[in-house]
GUGU-784451 format. One line per 3 residues: their letters; for each residue x, y, z of N, C-alpha, C. Coordinates in steps of 0.02 Angstrom, whole numbers, padded with zeros to 5 digits. Atoms other than C-alpha are relative to their C-alpha. Layout:
N
A) X Y Z X Y Z X Y Z ~ ...
//
This chain:
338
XXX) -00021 00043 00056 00188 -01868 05723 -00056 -00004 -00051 ~ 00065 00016 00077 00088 -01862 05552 -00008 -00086 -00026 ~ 00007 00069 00010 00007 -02030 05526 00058 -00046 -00070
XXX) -00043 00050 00070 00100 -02059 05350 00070 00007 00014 ~ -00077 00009 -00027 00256 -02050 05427 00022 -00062 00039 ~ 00018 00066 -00038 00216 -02216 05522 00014 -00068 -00059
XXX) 00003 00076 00052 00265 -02393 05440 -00054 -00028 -00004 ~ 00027 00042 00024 00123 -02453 05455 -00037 00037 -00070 ~ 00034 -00030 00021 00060 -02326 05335 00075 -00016 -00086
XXX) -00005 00038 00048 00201 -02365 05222 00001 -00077 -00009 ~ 00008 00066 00013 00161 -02561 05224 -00045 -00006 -00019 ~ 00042 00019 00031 00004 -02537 05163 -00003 00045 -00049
XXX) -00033 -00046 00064 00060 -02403 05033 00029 -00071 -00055 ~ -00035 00042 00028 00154 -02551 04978 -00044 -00040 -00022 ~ 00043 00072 00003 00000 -02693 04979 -00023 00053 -00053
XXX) 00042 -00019 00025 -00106 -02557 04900 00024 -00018 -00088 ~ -00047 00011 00072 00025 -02553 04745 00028 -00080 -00035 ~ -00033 00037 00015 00085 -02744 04756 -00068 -00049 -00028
XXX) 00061 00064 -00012 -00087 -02841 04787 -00053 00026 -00022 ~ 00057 -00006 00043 -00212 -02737 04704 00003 00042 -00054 ~ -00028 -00034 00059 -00099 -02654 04587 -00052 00068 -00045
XXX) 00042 -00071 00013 -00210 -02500 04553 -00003 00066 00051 ~ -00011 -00048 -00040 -00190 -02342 04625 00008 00073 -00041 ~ 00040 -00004 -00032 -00264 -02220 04633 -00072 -00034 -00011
XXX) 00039 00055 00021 -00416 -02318 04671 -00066 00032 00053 ~ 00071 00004 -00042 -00600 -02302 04753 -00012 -00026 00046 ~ 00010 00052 -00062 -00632 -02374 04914 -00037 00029 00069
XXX) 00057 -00002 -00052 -00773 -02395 05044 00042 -00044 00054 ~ -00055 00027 -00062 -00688 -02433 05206 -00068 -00010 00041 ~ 00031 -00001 -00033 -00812 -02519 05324 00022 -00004 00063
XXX) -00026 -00038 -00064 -00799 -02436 05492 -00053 -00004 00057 ~ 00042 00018 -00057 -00868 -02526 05644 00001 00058 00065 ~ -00036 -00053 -00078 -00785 -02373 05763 00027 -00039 00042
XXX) -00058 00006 -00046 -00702 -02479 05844 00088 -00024 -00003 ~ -00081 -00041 -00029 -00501 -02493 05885 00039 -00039 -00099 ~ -00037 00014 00069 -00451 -02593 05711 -00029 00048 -00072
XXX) 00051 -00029 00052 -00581 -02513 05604 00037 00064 -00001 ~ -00010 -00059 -00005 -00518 -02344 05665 00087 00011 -00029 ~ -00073 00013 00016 -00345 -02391 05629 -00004 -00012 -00090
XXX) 00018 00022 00068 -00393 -02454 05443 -00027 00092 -00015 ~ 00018 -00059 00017 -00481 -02277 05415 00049 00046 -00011 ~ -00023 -00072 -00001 -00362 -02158 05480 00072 -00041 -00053
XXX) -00076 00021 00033 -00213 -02261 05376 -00030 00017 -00098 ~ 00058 -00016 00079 -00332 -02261 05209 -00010 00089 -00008 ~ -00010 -00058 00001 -00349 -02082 05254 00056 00049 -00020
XXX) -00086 -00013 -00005 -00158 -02051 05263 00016 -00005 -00085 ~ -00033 00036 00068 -00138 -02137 05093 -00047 00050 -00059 ~ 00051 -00057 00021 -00288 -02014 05027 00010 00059 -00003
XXX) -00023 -00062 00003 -00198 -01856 05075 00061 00008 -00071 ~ -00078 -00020 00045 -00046 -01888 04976 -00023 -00044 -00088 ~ 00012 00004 00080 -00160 -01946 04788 -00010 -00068 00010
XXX) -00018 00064 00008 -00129 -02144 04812 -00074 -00019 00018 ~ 00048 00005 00014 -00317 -02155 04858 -00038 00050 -00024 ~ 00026 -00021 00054 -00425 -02098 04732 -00072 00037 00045
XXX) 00051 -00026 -00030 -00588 -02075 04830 -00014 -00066 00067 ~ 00013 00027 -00038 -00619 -02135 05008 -00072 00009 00044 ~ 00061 -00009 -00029 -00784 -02161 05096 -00006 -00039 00066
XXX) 00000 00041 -00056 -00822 -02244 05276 -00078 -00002 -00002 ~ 00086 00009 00003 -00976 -02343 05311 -00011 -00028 00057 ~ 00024 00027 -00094 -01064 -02373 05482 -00045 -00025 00000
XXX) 00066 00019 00017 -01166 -02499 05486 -00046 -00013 00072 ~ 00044 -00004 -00056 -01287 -02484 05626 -00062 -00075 00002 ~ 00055 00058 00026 -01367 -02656 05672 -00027 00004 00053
XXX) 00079 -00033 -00016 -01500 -02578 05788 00012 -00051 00079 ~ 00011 00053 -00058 -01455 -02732 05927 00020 00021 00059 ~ -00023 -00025 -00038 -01369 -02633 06044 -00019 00054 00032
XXX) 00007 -00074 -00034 -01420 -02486 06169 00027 00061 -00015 ~ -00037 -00061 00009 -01271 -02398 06150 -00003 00030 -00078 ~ -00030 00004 00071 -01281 -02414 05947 -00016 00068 -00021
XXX) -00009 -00075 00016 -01329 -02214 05924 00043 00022 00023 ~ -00040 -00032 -00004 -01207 -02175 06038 00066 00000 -00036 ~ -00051 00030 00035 -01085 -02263 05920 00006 00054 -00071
XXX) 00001 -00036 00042 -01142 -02180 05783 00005 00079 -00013 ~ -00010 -00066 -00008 -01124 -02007 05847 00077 00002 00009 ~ -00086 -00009 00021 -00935 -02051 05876 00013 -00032 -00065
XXX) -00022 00026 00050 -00918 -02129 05716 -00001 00076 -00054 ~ 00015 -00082 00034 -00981 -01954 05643 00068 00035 00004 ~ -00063 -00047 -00027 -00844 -01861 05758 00073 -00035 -00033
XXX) -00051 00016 00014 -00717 -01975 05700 00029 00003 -00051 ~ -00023 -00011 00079 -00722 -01977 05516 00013 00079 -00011 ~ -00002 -00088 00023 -00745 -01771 05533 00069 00015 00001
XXX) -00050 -00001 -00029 -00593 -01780 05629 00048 -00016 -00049 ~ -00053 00016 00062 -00491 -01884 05475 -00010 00036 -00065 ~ 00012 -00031 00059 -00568 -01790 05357 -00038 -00047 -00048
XXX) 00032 00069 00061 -00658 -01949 05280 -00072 00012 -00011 ~ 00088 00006 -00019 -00861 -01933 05229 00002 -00050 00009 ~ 00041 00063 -00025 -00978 -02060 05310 -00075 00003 -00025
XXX) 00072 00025 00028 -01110 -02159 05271 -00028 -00034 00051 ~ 00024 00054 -00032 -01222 -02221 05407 -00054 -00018 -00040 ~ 00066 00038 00033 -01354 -02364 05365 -00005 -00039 00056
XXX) 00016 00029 -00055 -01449 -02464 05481 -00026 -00062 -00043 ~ 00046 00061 00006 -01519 -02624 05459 -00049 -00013 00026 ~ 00065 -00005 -00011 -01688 -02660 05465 -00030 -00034 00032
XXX) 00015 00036 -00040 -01727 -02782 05602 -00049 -00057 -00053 ~ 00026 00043 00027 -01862 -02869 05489 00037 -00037 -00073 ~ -00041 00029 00082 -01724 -02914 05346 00038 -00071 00042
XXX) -00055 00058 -00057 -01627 -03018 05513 -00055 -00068 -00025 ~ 00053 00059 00011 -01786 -03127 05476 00016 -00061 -00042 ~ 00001 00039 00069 -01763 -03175 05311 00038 -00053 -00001
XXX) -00035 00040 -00004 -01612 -03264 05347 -00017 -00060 00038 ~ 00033 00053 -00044 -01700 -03422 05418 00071 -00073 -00011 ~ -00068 00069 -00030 -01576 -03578 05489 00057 00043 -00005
XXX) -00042 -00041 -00025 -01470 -03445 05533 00023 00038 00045 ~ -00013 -00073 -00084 -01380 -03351 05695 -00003 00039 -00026 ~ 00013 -00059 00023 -01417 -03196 05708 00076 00040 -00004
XXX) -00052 -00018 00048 -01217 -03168 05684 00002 00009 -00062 ~ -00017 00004 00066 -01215 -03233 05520 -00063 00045 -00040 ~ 00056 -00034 00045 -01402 -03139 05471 00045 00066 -00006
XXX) -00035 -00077 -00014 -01315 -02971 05528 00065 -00007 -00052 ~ -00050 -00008 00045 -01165 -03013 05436 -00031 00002 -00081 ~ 00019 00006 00068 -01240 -03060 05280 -00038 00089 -00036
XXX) 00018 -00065 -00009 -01345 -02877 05302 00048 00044 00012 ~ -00061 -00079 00003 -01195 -02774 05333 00046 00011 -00058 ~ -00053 -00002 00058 -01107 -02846 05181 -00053 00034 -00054
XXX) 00032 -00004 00063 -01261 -02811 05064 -00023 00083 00028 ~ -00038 -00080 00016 -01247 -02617 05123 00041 00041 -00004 ~ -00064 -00019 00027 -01075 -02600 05108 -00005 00015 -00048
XXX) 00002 -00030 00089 -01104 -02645 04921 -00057 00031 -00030 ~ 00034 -00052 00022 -01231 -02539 04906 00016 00063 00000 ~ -00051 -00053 -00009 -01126 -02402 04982 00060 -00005 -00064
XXX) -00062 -00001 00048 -00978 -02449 04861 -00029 00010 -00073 ~ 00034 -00048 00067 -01108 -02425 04717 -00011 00062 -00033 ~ 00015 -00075 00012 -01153 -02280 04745 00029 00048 -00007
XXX) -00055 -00060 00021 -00985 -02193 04739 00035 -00033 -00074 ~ -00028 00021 00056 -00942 -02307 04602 00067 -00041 -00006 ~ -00045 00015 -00030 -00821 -02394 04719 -00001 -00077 -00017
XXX) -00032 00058 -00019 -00748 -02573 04686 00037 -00019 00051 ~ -00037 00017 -00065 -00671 -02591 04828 -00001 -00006 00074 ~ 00020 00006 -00082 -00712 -02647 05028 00062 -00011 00025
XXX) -00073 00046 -00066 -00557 -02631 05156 -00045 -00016 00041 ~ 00010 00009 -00083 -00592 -02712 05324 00043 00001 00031 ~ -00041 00021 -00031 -00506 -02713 05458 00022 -00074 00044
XXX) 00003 00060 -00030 -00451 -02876 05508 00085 -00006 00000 ~ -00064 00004 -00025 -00294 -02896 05583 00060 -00072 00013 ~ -00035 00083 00012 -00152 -03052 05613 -00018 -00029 00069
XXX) 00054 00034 -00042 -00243 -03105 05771 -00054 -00012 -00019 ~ 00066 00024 00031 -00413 -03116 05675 00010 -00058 -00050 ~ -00013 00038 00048 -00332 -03210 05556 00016 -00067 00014
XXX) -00003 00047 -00038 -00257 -03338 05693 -00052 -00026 00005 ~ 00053 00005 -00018 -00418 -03349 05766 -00025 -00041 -00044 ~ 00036 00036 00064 -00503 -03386 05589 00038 -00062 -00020
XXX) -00043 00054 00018 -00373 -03519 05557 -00001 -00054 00032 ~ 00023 00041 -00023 -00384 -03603 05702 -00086 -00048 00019 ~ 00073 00012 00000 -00574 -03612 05715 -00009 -00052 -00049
XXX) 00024 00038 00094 -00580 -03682 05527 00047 -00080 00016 ~ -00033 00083 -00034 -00450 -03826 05602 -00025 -00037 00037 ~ 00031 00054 -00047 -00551 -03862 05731 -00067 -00035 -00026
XXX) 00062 00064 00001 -00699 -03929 05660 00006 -00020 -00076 ~ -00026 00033 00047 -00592 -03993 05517 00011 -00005 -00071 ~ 00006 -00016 00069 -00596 -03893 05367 00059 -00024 -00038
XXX) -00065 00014 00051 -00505 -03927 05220 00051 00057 -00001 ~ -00038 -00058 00009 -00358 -03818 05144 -00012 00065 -00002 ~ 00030 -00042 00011 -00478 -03718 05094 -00016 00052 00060
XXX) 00004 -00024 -00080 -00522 -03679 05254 00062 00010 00049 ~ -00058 -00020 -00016 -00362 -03677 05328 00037 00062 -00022 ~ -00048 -00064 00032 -00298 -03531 05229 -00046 00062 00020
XXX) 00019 -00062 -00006 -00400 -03427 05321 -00018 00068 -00051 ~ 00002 -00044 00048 -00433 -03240 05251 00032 00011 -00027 ~ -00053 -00038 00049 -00366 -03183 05096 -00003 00059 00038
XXX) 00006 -00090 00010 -00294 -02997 05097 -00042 00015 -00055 ~ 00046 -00031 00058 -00382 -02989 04917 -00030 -00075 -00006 ~ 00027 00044 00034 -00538 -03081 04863 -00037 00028 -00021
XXX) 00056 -00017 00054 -00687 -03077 04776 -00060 -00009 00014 ~ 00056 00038 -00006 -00859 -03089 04793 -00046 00037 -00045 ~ 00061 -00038 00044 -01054 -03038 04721 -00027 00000 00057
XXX) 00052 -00021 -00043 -01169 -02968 04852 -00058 -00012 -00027 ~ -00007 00045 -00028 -01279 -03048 04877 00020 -00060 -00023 ~ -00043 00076 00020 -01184 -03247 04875 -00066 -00036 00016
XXX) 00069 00037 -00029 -01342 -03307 04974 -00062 -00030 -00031 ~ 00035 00003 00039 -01460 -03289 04852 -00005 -00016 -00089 ~ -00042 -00022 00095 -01490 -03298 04651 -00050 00053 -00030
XXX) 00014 -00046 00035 -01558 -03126 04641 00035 00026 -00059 ~ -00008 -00010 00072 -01548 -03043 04477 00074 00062 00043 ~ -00047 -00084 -00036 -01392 -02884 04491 00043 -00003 00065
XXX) -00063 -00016 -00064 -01257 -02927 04629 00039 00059 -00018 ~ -00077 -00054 00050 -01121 -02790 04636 00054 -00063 00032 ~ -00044 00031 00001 -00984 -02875 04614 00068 00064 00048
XXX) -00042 -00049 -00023 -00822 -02805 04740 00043 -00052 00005 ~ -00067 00033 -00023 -00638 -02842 04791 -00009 00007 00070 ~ -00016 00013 -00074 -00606 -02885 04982 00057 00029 -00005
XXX) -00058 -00002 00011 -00459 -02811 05034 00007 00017 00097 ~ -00012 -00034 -00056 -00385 -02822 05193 00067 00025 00017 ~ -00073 00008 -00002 -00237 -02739 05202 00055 00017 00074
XXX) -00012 -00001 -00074 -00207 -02736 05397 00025 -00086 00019 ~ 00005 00064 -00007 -00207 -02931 05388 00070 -00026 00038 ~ -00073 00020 -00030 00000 -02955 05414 00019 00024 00065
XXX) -00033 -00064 -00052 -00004 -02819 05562 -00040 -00048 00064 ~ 00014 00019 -00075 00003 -02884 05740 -00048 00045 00048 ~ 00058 -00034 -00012 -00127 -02843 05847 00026 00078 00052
XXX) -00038 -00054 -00036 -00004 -02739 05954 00004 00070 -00028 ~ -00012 -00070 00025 00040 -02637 05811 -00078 00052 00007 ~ 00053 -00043 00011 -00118 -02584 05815 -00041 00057 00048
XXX) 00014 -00039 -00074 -00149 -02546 05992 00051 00049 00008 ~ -00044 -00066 00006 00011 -02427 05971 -00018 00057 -00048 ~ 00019 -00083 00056 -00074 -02327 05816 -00068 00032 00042
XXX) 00040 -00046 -00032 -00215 -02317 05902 00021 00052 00062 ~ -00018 -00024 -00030 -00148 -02247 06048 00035 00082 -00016 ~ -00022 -00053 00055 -00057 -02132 05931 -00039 00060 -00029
XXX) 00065 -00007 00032 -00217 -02080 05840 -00027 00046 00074 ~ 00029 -00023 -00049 -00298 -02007 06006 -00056 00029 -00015 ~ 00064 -00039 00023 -00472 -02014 05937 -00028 -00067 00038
XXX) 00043 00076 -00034 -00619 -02126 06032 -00004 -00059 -00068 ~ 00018 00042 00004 -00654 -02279 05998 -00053 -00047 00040 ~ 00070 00048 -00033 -00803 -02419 06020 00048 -00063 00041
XXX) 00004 00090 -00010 -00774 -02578 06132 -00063 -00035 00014 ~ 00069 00051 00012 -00911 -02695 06088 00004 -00039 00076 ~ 00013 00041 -00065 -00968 -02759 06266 -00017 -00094 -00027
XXX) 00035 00075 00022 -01026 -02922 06168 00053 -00037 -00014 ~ -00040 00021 00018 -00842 -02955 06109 00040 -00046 00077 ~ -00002 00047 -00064 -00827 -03033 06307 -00051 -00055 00007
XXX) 00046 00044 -00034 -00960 -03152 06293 00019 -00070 -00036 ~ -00028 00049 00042 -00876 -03314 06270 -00050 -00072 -00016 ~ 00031 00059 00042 -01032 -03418 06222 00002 00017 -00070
XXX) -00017 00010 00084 -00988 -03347 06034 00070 -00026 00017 ~ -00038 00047 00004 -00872 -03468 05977 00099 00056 00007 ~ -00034 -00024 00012 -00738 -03335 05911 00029 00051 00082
XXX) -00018 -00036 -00074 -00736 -03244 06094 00033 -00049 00041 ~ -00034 00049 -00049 -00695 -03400 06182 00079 -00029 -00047 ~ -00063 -00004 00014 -00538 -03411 06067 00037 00038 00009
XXX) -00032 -00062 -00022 -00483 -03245 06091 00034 00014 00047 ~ -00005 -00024 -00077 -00493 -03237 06276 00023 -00073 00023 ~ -00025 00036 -00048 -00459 -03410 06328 00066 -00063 -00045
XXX) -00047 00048 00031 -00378 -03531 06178 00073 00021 -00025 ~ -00049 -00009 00021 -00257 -03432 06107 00057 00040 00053 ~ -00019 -00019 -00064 -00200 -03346 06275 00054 -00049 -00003
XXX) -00036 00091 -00028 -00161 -03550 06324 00052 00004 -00058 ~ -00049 00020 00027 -00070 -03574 06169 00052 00036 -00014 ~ -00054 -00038 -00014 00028 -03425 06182 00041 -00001 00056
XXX) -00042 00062 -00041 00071 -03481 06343 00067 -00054 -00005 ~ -00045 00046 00000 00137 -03623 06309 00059 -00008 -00059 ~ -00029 -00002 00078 00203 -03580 06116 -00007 00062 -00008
XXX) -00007 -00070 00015 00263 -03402 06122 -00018 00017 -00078 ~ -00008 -00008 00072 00222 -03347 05958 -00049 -00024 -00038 ~ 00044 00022 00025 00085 -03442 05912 -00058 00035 -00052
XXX) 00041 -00033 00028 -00036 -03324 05854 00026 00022 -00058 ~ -00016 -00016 00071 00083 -03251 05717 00009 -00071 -00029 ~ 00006 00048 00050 00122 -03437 05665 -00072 -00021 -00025
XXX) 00031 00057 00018 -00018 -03500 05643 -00054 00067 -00047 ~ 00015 -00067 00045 -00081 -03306 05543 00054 -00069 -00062 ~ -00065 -00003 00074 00074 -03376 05426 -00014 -00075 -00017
XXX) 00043 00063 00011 00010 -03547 05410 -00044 00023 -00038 ~ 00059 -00008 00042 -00139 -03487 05352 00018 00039 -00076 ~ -00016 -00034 00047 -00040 -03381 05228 00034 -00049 -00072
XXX) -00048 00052 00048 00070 -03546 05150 -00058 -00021 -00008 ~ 00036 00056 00016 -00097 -03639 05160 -00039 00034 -00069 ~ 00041 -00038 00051 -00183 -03500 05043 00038 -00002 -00076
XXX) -00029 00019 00072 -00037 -03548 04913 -00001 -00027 -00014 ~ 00024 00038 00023 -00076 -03704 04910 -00053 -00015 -00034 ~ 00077 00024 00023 -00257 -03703 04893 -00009 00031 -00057
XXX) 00019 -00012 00071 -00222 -03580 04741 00011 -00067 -00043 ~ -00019 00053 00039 -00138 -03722 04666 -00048 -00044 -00012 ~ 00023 00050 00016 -00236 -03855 04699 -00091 00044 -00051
XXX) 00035 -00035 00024 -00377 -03731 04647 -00012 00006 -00081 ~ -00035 -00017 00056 -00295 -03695 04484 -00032 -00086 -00041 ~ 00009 00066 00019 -00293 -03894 04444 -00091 -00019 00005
XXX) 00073 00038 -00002 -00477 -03939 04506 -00046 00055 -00061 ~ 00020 -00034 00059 -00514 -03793 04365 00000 -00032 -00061 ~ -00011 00019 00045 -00451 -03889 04235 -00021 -00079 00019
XXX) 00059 00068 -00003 -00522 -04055 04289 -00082 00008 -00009 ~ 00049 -00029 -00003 -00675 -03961 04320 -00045 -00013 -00095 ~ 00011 00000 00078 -00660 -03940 04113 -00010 -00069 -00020
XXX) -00024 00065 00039 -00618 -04108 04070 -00066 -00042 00008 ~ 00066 00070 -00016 -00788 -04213 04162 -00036 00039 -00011 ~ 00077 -00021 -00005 -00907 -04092 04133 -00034 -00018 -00067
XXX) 00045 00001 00037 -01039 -04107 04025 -00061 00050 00000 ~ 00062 -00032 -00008 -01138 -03976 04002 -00021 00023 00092 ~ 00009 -00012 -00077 -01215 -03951 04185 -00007 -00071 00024
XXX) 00012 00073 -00028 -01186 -04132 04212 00093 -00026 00016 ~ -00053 00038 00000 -01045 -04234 04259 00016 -00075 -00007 ~ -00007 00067 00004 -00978 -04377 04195 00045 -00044 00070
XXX) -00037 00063 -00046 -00956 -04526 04312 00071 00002 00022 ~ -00057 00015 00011 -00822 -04602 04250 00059 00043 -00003 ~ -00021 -00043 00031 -00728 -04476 04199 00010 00049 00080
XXX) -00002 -00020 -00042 -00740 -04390 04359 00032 -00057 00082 ~ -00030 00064 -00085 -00705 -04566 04482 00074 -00003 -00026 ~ -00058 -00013 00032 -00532 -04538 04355 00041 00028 00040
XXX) -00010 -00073 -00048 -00490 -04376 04481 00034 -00021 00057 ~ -00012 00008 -00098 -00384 -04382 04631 -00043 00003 00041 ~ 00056 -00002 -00053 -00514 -04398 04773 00046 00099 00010
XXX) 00000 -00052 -00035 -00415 -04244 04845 -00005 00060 -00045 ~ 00030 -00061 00056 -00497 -04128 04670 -00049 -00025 -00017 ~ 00064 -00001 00011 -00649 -04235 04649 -00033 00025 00057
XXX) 00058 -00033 -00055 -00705 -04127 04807 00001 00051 -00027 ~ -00018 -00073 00027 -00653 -03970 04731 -00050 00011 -00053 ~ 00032 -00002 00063 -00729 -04015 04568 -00064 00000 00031
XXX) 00063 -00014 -00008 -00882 -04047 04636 -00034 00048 00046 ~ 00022 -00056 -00032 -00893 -03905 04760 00006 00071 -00063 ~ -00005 -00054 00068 -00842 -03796 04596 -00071 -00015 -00046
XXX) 00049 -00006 00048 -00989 -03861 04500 -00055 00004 00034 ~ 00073 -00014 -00026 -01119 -03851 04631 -00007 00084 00025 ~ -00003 -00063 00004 -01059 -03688 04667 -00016 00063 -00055
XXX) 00015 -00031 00071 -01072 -03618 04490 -00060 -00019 -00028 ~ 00071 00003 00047 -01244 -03699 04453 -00061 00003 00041 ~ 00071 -00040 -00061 -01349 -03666 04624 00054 00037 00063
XXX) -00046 -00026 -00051 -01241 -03541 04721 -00025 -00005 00051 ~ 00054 -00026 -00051 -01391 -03492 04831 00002 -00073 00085 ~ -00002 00042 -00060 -01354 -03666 04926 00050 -00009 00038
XXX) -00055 00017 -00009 -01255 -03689 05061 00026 -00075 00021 ~ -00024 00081 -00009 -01140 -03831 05045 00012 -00013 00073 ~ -00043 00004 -00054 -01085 -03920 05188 00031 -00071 -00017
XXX) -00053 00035 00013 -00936 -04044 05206 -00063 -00089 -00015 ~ 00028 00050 -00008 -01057 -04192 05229 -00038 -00027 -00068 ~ 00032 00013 00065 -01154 -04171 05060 00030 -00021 -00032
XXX) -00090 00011 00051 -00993 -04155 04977 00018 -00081 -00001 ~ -00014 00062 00001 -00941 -04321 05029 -00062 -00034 -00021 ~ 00042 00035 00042 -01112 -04402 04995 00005 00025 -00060
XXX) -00006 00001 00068 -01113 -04343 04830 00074 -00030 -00043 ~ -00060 00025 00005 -00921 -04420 04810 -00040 -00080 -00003 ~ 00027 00083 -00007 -01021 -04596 04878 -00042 -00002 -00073
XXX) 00083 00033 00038 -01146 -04573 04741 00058 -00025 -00080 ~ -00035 00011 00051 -00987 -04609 04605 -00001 -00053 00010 ~ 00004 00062 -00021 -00972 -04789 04665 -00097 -00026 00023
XXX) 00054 00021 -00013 -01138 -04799 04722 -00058 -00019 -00030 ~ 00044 00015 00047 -01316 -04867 04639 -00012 00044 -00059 ~ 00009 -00060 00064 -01361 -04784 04475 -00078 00039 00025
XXX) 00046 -00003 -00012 -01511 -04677 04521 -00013 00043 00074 ~ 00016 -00041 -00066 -01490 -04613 04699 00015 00078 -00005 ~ -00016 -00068 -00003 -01530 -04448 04730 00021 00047 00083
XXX) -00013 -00044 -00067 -01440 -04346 04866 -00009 00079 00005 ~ 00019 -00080 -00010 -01518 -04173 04955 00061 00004 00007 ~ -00049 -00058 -00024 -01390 -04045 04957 -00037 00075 00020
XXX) 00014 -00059 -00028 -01508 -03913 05010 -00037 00035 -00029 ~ 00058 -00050 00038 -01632 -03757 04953 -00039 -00049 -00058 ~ 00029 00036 00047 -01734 -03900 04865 00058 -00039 -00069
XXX) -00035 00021 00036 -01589 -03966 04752 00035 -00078 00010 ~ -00010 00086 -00014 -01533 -04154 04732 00058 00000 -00044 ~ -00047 00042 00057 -01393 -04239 04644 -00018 -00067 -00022
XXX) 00007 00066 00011 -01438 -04364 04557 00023 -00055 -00057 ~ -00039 00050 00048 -01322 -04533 04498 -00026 -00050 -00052 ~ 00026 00023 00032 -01340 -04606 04333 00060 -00011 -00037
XXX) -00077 -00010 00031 -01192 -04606 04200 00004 00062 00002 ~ -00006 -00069 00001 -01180 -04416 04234 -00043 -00004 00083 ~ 00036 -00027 -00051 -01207 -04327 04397 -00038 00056 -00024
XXX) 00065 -00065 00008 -01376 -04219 04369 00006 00033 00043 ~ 00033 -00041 -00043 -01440 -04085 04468 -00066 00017 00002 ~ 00057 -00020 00017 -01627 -04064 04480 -00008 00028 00075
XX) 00062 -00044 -00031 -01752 -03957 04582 -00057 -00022 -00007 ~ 00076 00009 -00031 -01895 -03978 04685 -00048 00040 -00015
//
């Protein structure tokens, strides 16, 4: 059977045309080698034979932590030869994991695999990162973000298309700016274990993806199991949850934009004018303006709300939010630096 003869190959024929409406188009596919990644490649591949991608590239990012991680990269070689896709390996540099200080070494590695992706997607001239992330990753991410009580925001889990600047972390000069795109996101994790199977090319299983002191392993293997269990079906609802919640949060999104307009002042915010605001967009608003005037920090839910107290509160107090930055209440919320 020729892969583009497969639905899933036209369902993402379809996303490619509906949700990022360009085609043919450039795209750096990052390719862990293992079973979704490989599935995302050889379908991007498929869609590459027949014109609809423009130029495809795969990128391996080697993060050095693992024993096996050359042997990975020698099938990651065989595999792309195999689809016909070039590769790009890059390693990460053990002393960059550093830099990232008050950070797991998940999130350092992540933050390092994204900032040679878009270096990879530069260099072909590529806007565009697929991943593979599938409608069990998406569960997963949904429920996680519920459990320790995110907002909508958080509830809506991954987009299929977003946006970002490499690096977000920092306020170096020159991010590349790319689209996210996942367009595997709606597909059950089954389907996937049937293409691969299909596919009859190796694949990686990450020995580390069993170790359920990361948080996301012990959902995998033991929470969502239970709630499938007991609520057949669970895992796609609560994927599709995350999908209604992501229409909301445009909305309310949309609105805390245009409030956003209305209290600002300059890089200040008025008070009044802001205690005006539904509580449930003066969080928005003010995660929108601390976001747009020190990205480099990260918020967390707790600042957010103190800085909400500081509208009612004395004129004068200043609250940390982080990397040396304060808010501080007066008739306008300031921002200064340490």
């Amino acid at each position: 059977m020729l892969l583009r003869e497969l639905g899933i190959v036209q369902r993402v024929r379809a996303r490619l045309r509906d949700v990022l409406r360009a085609a043919p188009v450039r795209i750096v596919a990052g390719y862990s080698a293992g079973a979704d990644s490989l599935v995302l490649l050889a379908v991007l591949a498929a869609l590459e034979r027949t014109g609809e991608v423009d130029v495809l590239v795969a990128v391996h990012v080697n993060h050095g932590l693992r024993p096996e991680a050359d042997d990975e990269v020698a099938m990651a070689h065989r595999v792309a030869e195999a689809l016909g896709v070039p590769i790009v390996i890059s390693e990460i540099a053990q002393e960059r994991l550093k830099r990232h200080r008050g950070l797991g070494l998940e999130e350092a590695a992540r933050r390092e695999r994204y900032l040679l992706l878009a270096h990879a997607a530069k260099g072909i001239g590529a806007t565009v990162l697929a991943l593979g992330h599938h409608e069990r990753d998406q569960a997963e991410t949904v429920l996680m973000h519920l459990a320790r009580g995110a907002g909508l925001r958080g509830a809506a889990g991954m987009r299929e298309v977003s946006s970002i600047e490499v690096p977000w972390w920092t306020d170096e000069s020159s991010p590349v700016p790319l689209t996210l795109w996942r367009p595997l996101l709606r597909e059950p994790y089954a389907e996937i274990q049937r293409v691969v199977e299909l596919l009859r090319l190796p694949f990686v299983t990450d020995s580390s993806n069993d170790d359920r002191r990361f948080r996301r392993n012990a959902v995998r293997h033991d929470v969502l199991p239970m709630l499938e269990s007991a609520m057949p079906g669970a895992t796609a609802g609560l994927a599709r949850f995350g999908a209604l919640a992501a229409d909301d949060d445009d909305l309310l999104a949309s609105l805390a934009d245009e409030a956003l307009a209305n209290v600002r002042d300059g890089e200040e915010l008025r008070r009044d004018a802001l205690r005006a605001v539904p509580v449930a967009l003066q969080r928005r608003v003010v995660i929108r303006w601390l976001a747009e005037v020190c990205p480099q920090v990260e918020l967390t839910a707790d600042r957010v709300e103190a800085v909400l107290d500081a509208l009612d509160g004395r004129s004068g107090a200043a609250i940390e939010i982080g990397a040396g930055w304060y808010v501080v209440g007066r008739e306008s919320l300031i921002l200064q630096r340490t």
